[in-house]
C-alpha positions as a Markdown table, in Angstrom:
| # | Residue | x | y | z |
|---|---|---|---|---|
| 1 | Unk | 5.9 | 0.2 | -27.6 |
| 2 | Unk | 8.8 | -0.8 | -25.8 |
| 3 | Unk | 7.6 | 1.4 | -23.1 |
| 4 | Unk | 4.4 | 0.1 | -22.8 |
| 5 | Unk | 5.7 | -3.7 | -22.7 |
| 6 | Unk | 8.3 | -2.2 | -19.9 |
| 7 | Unk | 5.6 | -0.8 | -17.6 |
| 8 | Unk | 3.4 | -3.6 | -17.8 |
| 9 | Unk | 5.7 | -5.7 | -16.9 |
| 10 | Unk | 6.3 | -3.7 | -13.8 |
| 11 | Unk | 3.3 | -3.2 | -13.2 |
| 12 | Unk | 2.5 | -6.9 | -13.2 |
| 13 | Unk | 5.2 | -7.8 | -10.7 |
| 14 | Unk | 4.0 | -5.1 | -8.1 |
| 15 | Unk | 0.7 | -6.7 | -8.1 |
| 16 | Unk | 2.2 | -9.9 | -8.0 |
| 17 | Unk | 4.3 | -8.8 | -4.7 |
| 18 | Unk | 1.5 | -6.6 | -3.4 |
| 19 | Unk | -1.2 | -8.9 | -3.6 |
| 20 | Unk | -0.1 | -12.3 | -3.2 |
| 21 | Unk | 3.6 | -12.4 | -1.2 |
| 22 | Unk | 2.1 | -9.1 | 1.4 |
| 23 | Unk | 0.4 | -12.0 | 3.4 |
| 24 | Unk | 3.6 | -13.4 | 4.3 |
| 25 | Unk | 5.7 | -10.2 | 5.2 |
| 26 | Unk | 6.3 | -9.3 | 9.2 |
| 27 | Unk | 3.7 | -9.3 | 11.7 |
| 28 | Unk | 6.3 | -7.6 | 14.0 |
| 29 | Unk | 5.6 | -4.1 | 14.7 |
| 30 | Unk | 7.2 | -1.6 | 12.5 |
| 31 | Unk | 9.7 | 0.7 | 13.1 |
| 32 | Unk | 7.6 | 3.3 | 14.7 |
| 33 | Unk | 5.9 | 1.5 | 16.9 |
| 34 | Unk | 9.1 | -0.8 | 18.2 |
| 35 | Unk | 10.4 | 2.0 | 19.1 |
| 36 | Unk | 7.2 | 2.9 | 21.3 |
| 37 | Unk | 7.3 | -0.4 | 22.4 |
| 38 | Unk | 11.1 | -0.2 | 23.9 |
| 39 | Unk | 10.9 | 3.1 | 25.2 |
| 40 | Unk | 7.7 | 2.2 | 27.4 |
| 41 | Unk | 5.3 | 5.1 | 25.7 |
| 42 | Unk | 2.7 | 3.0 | 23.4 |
| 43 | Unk | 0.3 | 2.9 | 25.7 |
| 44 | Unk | -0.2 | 6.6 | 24.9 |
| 45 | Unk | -0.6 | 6.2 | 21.5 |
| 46 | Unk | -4.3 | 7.1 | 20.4 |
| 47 | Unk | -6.1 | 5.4 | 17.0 |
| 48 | Unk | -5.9 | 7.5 | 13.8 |
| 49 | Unk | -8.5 | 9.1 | 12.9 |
| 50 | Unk | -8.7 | 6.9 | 9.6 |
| 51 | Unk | -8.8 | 3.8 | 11.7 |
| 52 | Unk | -12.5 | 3.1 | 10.5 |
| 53 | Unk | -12.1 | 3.4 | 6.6 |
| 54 | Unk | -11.6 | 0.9 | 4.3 |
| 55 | Unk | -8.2 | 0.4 | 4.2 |
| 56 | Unk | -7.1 | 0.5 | 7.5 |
| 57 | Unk | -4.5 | -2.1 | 9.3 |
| 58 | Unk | -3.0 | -3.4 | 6.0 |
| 59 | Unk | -6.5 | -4.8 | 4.6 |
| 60 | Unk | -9.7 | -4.1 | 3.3 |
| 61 | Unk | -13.2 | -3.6 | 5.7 |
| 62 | Unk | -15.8 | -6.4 | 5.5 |
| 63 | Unk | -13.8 | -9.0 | 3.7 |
| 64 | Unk | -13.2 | -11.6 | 6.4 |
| 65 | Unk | -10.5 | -13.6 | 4.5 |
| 66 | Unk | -7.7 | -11.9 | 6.3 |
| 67 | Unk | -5.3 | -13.6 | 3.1 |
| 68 | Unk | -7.7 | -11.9 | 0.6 |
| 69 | Unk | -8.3 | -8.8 | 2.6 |
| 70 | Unk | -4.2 | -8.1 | 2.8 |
| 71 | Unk | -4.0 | -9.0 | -1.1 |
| 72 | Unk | -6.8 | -6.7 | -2.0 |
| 73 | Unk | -5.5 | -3.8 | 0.1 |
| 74 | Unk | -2.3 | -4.4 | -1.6 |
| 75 | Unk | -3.2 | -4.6 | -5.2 |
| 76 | Unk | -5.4 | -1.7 | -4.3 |
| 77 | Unk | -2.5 | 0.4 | -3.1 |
| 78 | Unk | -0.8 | -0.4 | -6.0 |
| 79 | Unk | -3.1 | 0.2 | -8.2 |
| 80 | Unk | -3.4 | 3.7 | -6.6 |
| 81 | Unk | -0.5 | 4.8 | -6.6 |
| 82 | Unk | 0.3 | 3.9 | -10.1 |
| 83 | Unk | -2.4 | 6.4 | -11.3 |
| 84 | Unk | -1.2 | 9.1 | -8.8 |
| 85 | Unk | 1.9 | 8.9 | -10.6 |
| 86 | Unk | 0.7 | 8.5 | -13.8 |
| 87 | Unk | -1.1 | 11.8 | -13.4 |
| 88 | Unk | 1.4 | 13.6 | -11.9 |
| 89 | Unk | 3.6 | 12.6 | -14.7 |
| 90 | Unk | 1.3 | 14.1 | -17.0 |
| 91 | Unk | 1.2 | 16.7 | -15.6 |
| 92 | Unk | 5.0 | 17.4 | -15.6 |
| 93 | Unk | 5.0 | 16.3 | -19.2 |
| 94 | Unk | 3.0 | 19.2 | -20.8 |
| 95 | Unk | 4.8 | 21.1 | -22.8 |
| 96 | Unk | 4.4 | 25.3 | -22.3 |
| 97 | Unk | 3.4 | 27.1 | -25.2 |
């Protein structure tokens, strides 16, 4: 039980910090592409070839709301990643017989 209450907990303050304080975090480039930026190269850069799907560019396709969109994307990255793990730990936890 104590568990449970344990990842619920964290799991509420991800979403809670994924979904509604990811609207306010940096517009600045990240680290990748400052570094583009100050060595004079991005204009080479090329899109990614998942720049179309629905979660590109920190939000989610065809919700104009860019404050939604960027919460959604987050709690949906969140929420993704939690049952990738949670699998994964599964997975590891079988026991061999």
């Amino acid at each position: 039980m104590k568990n449970k209450r344990f990842y619920l907990i964290g799991l509420t303050v991800a979403v809670v910090l994924a979904g509604f304080l990811s609207f306010y975090a940096s517009s600045s480039p990240d680290g990748l592409e400052k570094v583009a930026i100050d060595l004079g190269f991005i204009d080479t850069a090329k899109e990614s070839a998942v720049a179309d799907s629905a979660l590109a560019d920190y939000g989610v396709a065809g919700v104009e709301n860019e404050r939604l969109s960027v919460g959604l994307a987050g709690i949906l990255g969140v929420i993704a990643t939690g049952a990738i793990m949670m699998i994964i730990m599964r997975l590891i936890g079988r026991k061999k017989d």
